[in-house]
PDB file as gemmi writes it, atoms N, CA and C in Angstrom:
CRYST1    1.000    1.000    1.000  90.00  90.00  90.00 P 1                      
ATOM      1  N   UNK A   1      40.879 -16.666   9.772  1.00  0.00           N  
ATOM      2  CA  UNK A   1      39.934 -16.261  10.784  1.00  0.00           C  
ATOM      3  C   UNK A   1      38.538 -16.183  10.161  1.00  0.00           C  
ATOM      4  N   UNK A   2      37.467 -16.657  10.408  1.00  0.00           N  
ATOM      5  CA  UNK A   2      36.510 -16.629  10.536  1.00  0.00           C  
ATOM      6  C   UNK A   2      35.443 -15.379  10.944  1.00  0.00           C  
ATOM      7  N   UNK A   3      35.044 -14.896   9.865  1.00  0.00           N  
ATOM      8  CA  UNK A   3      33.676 -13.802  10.048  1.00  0.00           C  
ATOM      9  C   UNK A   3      32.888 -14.315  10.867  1.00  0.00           C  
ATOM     10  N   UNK A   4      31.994 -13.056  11.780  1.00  0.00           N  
ATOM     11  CA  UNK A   4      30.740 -13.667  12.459  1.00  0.00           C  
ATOM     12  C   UNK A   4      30.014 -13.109  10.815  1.00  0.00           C  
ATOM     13  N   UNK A   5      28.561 -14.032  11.216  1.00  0.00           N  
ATOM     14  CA  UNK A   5      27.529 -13.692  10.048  1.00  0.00           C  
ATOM     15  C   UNK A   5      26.690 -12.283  10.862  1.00  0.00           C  
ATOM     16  N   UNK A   6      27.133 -11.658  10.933  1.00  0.00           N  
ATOM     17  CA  UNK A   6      25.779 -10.365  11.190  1.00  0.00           C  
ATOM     18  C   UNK A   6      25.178  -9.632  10.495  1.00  0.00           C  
ATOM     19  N   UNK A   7      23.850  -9.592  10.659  1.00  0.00           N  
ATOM     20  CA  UNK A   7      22.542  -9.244   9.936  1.00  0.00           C  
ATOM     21  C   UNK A   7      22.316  -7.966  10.699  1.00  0.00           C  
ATOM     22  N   UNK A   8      22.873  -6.767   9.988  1.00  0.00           N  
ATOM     23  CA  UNK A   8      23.315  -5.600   9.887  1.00  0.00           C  
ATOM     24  C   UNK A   8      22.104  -5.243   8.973  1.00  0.00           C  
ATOM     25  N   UNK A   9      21.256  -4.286   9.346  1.00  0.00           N  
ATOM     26  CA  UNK A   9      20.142  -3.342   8.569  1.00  0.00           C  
ATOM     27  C   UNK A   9      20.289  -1.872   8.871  1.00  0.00           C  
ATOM     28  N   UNK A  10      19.777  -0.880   8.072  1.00  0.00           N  
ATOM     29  CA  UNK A  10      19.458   0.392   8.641  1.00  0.00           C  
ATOM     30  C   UNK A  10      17.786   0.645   8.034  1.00  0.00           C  
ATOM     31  N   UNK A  11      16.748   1.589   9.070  1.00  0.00           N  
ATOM     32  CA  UNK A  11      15.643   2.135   9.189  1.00  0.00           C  
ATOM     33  C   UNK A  11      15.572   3.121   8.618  1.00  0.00           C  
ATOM     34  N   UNK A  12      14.990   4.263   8.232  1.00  0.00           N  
ATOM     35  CA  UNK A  12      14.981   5.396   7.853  1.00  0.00           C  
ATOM     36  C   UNK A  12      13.830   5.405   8.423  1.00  0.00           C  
ATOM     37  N   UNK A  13      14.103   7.123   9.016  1.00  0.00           N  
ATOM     38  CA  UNK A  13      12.651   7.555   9.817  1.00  0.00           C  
ATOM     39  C   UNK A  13      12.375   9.198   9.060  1.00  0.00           C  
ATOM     40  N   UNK A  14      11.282   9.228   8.436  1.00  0.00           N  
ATOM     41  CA  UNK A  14      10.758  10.343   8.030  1.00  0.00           C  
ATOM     42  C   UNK A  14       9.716  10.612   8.556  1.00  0.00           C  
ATOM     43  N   UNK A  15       9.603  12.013   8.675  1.00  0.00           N  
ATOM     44  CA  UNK A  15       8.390  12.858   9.096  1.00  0.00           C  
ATOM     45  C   UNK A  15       7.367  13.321   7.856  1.00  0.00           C  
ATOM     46  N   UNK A  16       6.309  13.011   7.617  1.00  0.00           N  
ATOM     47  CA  UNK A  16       5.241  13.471   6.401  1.00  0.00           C  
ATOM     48  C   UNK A  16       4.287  14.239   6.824  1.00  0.00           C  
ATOM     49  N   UNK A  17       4.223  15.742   5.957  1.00  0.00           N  
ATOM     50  CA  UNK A  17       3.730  16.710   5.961  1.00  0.00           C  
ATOM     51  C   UNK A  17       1.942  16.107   5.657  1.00  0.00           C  
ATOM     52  N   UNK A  18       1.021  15.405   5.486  1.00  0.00           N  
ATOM     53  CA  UNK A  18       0.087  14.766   4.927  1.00  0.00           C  
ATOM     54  C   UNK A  18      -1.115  16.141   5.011  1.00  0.00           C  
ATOM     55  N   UNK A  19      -0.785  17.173   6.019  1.00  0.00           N  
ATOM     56  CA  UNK A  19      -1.796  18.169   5.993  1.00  0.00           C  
ATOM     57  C   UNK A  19      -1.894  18.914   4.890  1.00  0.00           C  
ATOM     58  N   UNK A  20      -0.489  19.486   4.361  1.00  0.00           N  
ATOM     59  CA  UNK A  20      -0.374  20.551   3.427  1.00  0.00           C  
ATOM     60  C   UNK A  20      -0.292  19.878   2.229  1.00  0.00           C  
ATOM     61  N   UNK A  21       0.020  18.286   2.451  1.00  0.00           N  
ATOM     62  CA  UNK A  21       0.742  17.736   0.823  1.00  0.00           C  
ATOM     63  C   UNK A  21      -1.309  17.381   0.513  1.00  0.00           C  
ATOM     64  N   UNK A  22      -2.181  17.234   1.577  1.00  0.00           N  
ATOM     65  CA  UNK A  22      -3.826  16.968   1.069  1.00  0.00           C  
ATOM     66  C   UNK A  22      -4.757  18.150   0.518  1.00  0.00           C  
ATOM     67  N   UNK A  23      -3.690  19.825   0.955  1.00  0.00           N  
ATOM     68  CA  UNK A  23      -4.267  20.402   0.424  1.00  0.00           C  
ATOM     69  C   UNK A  23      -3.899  21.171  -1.100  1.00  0.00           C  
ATOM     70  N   UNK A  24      -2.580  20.350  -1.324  1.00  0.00           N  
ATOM     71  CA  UNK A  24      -2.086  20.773  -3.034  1.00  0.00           C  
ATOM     72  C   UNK A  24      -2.173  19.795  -3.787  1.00  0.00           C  
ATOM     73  N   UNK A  25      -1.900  18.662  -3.494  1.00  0.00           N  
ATOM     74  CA  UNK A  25      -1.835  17.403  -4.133  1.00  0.00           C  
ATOM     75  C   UNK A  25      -3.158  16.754  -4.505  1.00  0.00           C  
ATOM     76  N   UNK A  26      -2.957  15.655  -5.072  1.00  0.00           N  
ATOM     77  CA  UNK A  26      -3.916  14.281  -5.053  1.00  0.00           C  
ATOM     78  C   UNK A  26      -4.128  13.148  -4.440  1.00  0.00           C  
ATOM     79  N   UNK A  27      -4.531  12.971  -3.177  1.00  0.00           N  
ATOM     80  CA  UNK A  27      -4.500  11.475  -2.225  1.00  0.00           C  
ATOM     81  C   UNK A  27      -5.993  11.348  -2.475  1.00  0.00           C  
ATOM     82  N   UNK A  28      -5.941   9.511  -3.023  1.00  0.00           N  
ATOM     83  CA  UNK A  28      -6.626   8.793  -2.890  1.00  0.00           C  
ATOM     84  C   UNK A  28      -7.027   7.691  -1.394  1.00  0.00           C  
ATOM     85  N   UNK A  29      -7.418   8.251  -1.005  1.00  0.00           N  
ATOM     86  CA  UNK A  29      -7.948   7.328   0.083  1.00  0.00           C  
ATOM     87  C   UNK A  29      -9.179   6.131   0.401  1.00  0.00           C  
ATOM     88  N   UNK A  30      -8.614   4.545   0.480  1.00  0.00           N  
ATOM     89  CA  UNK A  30      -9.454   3.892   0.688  1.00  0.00           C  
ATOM     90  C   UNK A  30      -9.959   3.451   2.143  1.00  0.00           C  
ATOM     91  N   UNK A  31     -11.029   3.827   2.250  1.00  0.00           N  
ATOM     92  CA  UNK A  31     -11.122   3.659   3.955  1.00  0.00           C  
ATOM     93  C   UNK A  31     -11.432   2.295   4.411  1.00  0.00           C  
ATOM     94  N   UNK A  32     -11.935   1.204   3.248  1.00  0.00           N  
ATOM     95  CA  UNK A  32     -11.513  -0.301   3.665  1.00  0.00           C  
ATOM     96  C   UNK A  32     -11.722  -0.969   2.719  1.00  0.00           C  
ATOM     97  N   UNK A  33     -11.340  -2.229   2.699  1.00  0.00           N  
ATOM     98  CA  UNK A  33     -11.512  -3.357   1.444  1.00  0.00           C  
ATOM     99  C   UNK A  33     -12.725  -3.618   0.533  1.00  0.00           C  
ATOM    100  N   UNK A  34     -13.464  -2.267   0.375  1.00  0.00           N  
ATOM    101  CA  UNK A  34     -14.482  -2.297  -0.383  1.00  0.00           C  
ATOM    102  C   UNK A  34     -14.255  -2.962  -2.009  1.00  0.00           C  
ATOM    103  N   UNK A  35     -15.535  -2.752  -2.625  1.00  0.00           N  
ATOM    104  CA  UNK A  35     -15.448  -2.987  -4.225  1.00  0.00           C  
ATOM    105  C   UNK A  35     -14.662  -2.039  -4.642  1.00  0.00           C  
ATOM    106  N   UNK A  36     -14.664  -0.878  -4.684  1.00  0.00           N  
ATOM    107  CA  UNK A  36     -13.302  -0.189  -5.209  1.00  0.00           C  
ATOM    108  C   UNK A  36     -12.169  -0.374  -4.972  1.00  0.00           C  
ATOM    109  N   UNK A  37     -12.123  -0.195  -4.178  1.00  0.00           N  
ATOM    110  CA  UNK A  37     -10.535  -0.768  -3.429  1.00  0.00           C  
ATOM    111  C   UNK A  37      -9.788  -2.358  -4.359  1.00  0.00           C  
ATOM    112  N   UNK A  38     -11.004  -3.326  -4.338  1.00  0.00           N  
ATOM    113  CA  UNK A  38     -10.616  -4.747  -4.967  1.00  0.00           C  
ATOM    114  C   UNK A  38     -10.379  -4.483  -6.606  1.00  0.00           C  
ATOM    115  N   UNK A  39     -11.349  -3.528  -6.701  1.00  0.00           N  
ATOM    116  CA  UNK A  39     -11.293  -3.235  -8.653  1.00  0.00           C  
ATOM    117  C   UNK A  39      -9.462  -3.095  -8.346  1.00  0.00           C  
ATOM    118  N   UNK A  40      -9.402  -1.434  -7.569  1.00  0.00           N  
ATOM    119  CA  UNK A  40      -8.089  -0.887  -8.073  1.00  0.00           C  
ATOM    120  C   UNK A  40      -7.024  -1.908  -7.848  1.00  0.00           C  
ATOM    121  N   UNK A  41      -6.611  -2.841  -6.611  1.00  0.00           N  
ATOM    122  CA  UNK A  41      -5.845  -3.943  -6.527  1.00  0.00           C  
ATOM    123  C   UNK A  41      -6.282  -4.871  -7.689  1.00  0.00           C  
ATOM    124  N   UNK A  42      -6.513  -5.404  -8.031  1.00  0.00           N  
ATOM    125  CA  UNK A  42      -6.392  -6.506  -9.400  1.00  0.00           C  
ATOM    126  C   UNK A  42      -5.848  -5.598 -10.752  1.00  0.00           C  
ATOM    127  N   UNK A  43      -6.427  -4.326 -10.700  1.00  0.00           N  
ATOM    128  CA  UNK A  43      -5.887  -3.826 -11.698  1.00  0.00           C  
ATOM    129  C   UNK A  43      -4.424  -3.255 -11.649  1.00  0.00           C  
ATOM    130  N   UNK A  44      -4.123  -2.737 -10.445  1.00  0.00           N  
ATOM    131  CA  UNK A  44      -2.705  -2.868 -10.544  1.00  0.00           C  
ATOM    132  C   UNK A  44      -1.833  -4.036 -10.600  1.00  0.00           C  
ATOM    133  N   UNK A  45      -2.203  -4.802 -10.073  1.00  0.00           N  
ATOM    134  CA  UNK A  45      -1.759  -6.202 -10.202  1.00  0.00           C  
ATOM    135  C   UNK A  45      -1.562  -6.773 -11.371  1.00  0.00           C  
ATOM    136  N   UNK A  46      -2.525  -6.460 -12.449  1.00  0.00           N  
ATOM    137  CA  UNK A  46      -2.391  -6.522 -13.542  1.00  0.00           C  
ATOM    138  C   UNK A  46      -1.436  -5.613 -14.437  1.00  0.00           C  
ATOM    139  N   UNK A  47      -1.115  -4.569 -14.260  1.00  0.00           N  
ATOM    140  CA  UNK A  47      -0.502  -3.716 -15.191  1.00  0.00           C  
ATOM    141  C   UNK A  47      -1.212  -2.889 -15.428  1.00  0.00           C  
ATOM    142  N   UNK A  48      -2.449  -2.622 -15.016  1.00  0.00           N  
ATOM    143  CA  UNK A  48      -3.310  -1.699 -15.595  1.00  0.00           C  
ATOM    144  C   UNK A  48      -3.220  -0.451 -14.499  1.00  0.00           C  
ATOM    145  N   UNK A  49      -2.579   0.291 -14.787  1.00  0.00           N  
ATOM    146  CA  UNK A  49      -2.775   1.465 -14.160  1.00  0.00           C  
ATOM    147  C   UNK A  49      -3.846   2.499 -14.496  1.00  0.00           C  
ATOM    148  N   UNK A  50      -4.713   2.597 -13.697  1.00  0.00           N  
ATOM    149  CA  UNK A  50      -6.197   3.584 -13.915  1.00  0.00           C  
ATOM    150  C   UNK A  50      -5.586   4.653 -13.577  1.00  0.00           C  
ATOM    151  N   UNK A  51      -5.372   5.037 -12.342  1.00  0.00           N  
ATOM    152  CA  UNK A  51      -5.494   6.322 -11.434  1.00  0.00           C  
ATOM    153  C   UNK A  51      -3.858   6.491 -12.137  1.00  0.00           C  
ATOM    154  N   UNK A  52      -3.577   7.184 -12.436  1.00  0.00           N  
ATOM    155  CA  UNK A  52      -2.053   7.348 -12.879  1.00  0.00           C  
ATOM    156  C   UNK A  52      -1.738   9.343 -12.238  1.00  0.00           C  
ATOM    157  N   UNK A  53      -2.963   9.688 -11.948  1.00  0.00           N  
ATOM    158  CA  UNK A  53      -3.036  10.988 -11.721  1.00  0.00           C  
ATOM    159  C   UNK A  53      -2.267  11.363 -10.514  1.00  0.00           C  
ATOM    160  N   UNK A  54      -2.708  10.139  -9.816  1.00  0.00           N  
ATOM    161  CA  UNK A  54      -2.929  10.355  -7.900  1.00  0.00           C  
ATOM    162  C   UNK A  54      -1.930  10.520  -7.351  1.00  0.00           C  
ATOM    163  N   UNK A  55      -1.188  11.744  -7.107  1.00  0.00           N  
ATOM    164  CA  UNK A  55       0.555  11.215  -6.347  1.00  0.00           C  
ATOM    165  C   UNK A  55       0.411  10.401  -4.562  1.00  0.00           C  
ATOM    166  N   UNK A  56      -0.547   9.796  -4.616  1.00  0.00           N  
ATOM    167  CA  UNK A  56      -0.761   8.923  -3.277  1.00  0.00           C  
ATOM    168  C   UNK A  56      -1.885   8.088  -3.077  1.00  0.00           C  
ATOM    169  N   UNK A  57      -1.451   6.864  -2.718  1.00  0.00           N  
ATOM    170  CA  UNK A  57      -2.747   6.227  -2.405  1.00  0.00           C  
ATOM    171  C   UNK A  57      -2.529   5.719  -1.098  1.00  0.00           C  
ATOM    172  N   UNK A  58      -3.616   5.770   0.166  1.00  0.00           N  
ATOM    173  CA  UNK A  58      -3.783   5.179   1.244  1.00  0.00           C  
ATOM    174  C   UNK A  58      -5.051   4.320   1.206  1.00  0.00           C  
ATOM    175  N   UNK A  59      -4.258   2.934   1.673  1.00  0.00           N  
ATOM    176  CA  UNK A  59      -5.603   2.074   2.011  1.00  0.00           C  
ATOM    177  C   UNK A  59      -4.919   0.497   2.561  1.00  0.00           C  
ATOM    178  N   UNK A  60      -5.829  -0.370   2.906  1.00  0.00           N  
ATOM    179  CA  UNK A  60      -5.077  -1.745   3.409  1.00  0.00           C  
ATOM    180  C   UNK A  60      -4.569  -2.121   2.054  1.00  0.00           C  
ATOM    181  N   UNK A  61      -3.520  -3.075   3.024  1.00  0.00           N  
ATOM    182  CA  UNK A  61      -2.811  -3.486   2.187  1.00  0.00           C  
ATOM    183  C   UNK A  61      -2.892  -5.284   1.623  1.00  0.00           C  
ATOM    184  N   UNK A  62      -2.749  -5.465   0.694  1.00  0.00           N  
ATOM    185  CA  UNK A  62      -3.169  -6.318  -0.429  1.00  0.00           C  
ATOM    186  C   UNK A  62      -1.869  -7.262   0.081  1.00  0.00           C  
ATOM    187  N   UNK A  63      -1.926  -7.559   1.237  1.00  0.00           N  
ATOM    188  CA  UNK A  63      -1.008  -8.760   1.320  1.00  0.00           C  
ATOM    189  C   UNK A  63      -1.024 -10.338   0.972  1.00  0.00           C  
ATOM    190  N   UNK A  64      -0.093 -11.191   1.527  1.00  0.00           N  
ATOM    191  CA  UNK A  64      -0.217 -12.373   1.100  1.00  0.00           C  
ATOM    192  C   UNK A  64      -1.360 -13.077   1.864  1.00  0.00           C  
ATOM    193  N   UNK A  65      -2.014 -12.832   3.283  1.00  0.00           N  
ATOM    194  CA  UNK A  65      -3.194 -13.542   3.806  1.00  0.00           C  
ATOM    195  C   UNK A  65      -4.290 -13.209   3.095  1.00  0.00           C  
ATOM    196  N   UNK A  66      -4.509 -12.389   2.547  1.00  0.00           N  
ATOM    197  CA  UNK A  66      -5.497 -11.856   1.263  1.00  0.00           C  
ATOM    198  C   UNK A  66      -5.541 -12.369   0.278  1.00  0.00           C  
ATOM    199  N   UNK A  67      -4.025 -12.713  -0.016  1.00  0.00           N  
ATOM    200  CA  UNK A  67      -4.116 -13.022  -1.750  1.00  0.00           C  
ATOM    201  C   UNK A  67      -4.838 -13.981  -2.648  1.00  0.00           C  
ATOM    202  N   UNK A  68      -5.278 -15.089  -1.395  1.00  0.00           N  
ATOM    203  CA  UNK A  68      -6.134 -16.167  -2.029  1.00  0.00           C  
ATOM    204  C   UNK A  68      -7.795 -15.564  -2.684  1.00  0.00           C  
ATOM    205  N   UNK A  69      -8.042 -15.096  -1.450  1.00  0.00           N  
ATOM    206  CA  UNK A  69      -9.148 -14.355  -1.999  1.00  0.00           C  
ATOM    207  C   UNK A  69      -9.536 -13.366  -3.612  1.00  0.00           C  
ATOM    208  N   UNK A  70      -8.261 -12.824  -3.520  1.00  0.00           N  
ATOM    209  CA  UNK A  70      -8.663 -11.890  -4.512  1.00  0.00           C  
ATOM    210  C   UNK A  70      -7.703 -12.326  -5.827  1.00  0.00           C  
ATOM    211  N   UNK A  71      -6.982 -14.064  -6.065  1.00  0.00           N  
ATOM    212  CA  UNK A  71      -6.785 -14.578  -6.763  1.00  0.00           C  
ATOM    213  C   UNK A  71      -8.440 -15.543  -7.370  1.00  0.00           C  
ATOM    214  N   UNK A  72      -9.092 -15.450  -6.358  1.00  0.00           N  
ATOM    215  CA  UNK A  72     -10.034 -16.184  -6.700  1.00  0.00           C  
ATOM    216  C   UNK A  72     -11.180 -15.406  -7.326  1.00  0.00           C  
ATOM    217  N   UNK A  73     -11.082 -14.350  -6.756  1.00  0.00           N  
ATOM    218  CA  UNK A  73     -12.096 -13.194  -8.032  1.00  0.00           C  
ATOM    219  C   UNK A  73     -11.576 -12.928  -9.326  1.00  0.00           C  
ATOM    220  N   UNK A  74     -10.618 -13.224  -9.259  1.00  0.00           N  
ATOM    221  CA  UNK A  74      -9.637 -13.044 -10.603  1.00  0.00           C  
ATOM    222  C   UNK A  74      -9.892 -14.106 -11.508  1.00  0.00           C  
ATOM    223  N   UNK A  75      -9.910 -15.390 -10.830  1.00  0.00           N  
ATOM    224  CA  UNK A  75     -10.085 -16.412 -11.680  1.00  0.00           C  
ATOM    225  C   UNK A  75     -11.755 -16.221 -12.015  1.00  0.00           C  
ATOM    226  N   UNK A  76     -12.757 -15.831 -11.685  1.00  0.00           N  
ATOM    227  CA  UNK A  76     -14.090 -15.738 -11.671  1.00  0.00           C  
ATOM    228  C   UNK A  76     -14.813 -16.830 -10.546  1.00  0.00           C  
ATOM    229  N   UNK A  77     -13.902 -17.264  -9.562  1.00  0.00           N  
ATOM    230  CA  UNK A  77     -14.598 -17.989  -8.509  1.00  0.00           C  
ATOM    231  C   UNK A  77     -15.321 -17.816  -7.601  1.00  0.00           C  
ATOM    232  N   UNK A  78     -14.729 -16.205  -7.175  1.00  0.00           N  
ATOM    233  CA  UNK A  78     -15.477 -15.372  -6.639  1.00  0.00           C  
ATOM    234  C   UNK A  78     -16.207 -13.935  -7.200  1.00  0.00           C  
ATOM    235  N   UNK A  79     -17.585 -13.767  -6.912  1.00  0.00           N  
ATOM    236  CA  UNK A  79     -17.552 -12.034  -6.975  1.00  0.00           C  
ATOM    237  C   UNK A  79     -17.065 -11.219  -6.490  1.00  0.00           C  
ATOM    238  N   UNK A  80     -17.563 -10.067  -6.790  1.00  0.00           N  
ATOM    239  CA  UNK A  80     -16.716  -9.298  -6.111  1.00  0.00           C  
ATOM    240  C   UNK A  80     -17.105  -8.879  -4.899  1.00  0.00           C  
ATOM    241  N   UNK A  81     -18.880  -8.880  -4.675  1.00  0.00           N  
ATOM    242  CA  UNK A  81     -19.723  -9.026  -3.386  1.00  0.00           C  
ATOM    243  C   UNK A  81     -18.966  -9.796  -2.335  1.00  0.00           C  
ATOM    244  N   UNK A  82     -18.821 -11.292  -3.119  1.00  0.00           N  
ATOM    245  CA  UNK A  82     -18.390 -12.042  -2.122  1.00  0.00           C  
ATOM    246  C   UNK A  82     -17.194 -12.015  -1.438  1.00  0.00           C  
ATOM    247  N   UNK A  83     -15.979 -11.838  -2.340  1.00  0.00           N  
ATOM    248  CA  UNK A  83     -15.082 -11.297  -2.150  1.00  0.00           C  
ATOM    249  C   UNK A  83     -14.676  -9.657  -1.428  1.00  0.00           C  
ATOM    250  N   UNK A  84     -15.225  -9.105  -1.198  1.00  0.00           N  
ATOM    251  CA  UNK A  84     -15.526  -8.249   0.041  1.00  0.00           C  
ATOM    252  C   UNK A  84     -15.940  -8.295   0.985  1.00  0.00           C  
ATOM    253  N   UNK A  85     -16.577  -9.313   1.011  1.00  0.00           N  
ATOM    254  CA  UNK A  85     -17.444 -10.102   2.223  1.00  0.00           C  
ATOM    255  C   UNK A  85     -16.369 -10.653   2.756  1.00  0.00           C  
ATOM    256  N   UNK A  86     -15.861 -11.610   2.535  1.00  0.00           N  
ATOM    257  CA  UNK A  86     -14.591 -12.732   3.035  1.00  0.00           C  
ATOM    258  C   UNK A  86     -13.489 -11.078   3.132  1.00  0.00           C  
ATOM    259  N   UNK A  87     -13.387 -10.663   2.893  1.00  0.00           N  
ATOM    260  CA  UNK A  87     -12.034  -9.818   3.249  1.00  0.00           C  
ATOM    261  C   UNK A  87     -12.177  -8.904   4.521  1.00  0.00           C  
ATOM    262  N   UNK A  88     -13.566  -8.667   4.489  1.00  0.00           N  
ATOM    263  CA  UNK A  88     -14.257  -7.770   5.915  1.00  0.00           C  
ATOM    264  C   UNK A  88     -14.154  -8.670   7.130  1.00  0.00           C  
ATOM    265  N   UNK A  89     -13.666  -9.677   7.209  1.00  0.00           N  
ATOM    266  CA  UNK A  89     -13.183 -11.004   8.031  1.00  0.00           C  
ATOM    267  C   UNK A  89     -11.382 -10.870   8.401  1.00  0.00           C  
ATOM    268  N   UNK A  90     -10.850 -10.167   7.666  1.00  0.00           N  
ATOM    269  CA  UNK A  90      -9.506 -10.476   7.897  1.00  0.00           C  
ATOM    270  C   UNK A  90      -9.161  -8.747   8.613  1.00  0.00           C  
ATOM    271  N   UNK A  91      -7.764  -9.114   9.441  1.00  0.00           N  
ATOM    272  CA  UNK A  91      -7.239  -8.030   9.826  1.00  0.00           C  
ATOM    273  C   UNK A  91      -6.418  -7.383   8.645  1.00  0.00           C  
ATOM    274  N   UNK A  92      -6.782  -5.875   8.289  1.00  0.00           N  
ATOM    275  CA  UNK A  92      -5.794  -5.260   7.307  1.00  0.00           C  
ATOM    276  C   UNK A  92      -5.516  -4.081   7.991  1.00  0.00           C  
ATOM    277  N   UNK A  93      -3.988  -4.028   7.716  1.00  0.00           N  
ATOM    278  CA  UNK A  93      -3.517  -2.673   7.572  1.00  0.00           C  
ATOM    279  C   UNK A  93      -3.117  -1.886   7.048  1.00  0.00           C  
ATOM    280  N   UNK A  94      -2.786  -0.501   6.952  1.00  0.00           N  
ATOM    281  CA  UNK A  94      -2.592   0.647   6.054  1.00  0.00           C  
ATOM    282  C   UNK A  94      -1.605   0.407   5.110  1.00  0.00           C  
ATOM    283  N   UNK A  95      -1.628   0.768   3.967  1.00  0.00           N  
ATOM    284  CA  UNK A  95      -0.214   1.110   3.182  1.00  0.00           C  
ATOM    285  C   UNK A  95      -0.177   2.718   2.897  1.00  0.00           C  
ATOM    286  N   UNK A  96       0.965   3.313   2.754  1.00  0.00           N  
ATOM    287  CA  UNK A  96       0.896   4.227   1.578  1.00  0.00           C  
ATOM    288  C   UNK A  96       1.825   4.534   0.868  1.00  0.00           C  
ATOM    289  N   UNK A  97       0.998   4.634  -0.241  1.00  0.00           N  
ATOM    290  CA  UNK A  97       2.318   4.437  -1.230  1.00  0.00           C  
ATOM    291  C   UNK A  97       2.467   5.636  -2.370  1.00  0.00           C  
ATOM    292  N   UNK A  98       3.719   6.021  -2.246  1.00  0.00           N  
ATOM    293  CA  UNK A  98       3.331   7.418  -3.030  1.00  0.00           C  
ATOM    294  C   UNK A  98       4.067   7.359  -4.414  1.00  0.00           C  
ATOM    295  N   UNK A  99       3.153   8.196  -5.219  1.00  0.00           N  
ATOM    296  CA  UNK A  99       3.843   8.097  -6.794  1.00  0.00           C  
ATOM    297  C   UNK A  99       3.861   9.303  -7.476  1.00  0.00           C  
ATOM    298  N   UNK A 100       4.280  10.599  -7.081  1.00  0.00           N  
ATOM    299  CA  UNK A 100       4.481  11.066  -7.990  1.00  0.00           C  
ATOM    300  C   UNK A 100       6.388  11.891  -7.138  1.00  0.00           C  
ATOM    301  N   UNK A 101       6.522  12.619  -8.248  1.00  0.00           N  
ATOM    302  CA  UNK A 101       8.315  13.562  -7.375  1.00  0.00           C  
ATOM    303  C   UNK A 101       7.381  14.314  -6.475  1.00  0.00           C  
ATOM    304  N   UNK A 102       6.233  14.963  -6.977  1.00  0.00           N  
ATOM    305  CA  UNK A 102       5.721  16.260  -5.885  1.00  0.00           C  
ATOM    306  C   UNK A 102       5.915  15.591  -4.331  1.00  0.00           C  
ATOM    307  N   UNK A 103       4.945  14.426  -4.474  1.00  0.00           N  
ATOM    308  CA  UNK A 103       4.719  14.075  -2.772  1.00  0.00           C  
ATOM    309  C   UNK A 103       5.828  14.062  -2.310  1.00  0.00           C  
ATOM    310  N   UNK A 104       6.906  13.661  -2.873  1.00  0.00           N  
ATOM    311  CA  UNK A 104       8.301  13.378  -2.081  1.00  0.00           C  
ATOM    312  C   UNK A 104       8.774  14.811  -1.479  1.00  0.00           C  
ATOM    313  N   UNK A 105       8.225  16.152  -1.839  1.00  0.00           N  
ATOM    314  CA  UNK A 105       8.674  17.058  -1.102  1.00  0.00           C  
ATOM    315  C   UNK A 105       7.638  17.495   0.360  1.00  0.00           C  
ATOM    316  N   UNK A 106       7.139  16.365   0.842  1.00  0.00           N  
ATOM    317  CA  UNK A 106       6.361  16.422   1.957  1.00  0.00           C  
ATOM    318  C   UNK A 106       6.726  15.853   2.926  1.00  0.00           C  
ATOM    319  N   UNK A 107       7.704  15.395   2.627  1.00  0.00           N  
ATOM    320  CA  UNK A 107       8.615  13.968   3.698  1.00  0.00           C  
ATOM    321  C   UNK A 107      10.172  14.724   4.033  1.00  0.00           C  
ATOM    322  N   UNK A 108      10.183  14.520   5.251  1.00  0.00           N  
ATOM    323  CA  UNK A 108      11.614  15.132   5.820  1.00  0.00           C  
ATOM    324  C   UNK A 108      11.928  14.000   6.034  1.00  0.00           C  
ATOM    325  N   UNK A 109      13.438  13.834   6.035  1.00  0.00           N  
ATOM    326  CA  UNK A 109      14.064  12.955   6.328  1.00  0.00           C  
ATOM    327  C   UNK A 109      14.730  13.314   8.186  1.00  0.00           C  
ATOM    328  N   UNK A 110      14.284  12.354   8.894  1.00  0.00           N  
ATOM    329  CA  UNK A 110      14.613  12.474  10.408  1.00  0.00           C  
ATOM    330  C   UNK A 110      16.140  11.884  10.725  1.00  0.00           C  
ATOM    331  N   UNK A 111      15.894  11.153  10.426  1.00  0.00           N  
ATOM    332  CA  UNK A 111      17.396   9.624  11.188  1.00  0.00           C  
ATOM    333  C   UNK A 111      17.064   8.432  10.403  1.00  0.00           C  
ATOM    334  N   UNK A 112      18.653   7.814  10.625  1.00  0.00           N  
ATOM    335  CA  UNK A 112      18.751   6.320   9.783  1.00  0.00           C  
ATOM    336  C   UNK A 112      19.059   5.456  11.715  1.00  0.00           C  
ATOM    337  N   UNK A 113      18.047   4.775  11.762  1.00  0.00           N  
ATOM    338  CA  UNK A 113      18.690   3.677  12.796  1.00  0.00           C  
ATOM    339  C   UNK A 113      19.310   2.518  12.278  1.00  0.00           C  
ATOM    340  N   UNK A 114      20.516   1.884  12.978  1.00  0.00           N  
ATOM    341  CA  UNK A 114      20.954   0.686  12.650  1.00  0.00           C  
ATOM    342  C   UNK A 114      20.138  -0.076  13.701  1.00  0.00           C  
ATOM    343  N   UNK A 115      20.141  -1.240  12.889  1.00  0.00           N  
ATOM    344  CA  UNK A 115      18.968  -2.773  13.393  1.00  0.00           C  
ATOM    345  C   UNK A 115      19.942  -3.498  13.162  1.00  0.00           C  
ATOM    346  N   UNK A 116      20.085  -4.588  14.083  1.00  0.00           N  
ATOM    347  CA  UNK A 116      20.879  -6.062  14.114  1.00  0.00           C  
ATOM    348  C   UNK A 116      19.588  -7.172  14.182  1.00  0.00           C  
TER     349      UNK A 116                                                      
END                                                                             
């Protein structure tokens, strides 16, 4: 007999405390694809971890419709002027991504949905 192939996932839905975890913690917040923002993406990208302090960073996210761009500041093709310029052109959205154990006690865990 023959299996069906089903593409069986589960969601996890958490609730984040972000009020109380902004007033003990460390969140870095980038409010858009500025020159900072491009420094800190290449440098993580690289291995170079600067901010190692921060148990959170919010800001767009450094996806693949981006990536040409800020492969090309990398190579020195672009500045970094320019390369903020061309990125203030594209739609980005939020990430956040958290790094230290503390933040993780700001997040309740709600429900797991199953997805087909």
């Amino acid at each position: 007999m023959r299996r069906k192939n089903v593409n069986l996932g589960y969601v996890s839905i958490y609730e984040f405390d972000i009020e109380n975890a902004e007033k003990k913690l460390t969140i870095k917040r980038f409010n858009n694809a500025d020159e900072e923002w491009l420094l800190f993406v290449v440098n993580n990208r690289k291995g170079n971890i600067i901010d190692s302090k921060t148990d959170m960073h919010i800001g767009p996210v450094a996806d693949d419709n981006i990536y040409q761009s800020i492969r090309l500041f990398e190579t020195g093709a672009y500045d970094a002027e320019y390369t903020v310029k061309k990125l203030k052109t594209e739609v980005l959205h939020d990430q956040w991504t958290l790094h230290s154990d503390e933040i993780l006690k700001y997040l309740n865990f709600i429900e797991a949905k199953e997805v087909k």
